[in-house]
N, C-alpha and C positions, 0 to 999 in steps of 0.2 A: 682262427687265431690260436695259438699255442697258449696255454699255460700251467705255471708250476705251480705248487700247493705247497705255502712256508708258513715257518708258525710264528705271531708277531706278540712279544710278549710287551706289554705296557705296566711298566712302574708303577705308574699311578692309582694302579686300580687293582696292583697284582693278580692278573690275572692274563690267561695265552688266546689266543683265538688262533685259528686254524683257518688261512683264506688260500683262493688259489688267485693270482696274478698272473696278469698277459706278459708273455718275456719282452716283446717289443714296445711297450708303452713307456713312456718317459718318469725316472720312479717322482717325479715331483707331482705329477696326476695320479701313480698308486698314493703317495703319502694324501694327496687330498681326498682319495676317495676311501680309504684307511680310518683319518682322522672322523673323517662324519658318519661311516659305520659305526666306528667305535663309539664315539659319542651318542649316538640313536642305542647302541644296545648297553651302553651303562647307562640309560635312563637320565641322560646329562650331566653325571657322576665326572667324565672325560671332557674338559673343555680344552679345544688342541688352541696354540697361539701362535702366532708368527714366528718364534722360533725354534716347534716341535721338528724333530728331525728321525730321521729312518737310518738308525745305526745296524751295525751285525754283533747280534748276541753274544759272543763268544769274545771277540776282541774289543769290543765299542768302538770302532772305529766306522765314522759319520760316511754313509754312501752319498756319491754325487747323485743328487738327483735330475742333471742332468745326461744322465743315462737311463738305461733303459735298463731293463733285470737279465738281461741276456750278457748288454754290453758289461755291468758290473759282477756279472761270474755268478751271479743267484741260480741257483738247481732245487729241484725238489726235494724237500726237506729242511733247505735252507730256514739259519731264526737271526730272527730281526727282532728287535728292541724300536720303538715308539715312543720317543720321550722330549 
């Protein structure tokens, strides 16, 4: 399985993590397995809600999470916002 290494910055908690994502997984299963990382290493600091979303850094503009990180154009180095 292929994957890229992007960097997810979270508001909440100002702070970046550095993960690598499979390009073909659907990003609604990256944001879920994102949110409960995140949340395990801020100590529970991060509590993600039903309406956390997996935007792109630079624009804010919200990716379909019914796509996959291949289908929405994500590459390595790619930053993403978690909010």
């Amino acid at each position: 399985m292929d994957k890229i290494l992007v960097e997810v910055f979270v508001p909440a908690l100002s702070q970046t993590y550095d993960v690598y994502i499979p390009l073909t997984t659907k990003l609604y299963e990256v944001e879920t397995l994102l949110t409960g990382a995140i949340a395990e290493l801020s100590d529970g600091y991060y509590a993600p809600t039903r309406d956390t979303v997996l935007c792109e850094r630079s624009t804010g503009s919200v990716l379909d999470i019914g796509m996959s990180a291949h289908e929405s154009g994500l590459h390595h180095g790619s930053r993403l916002m978690l909010i």
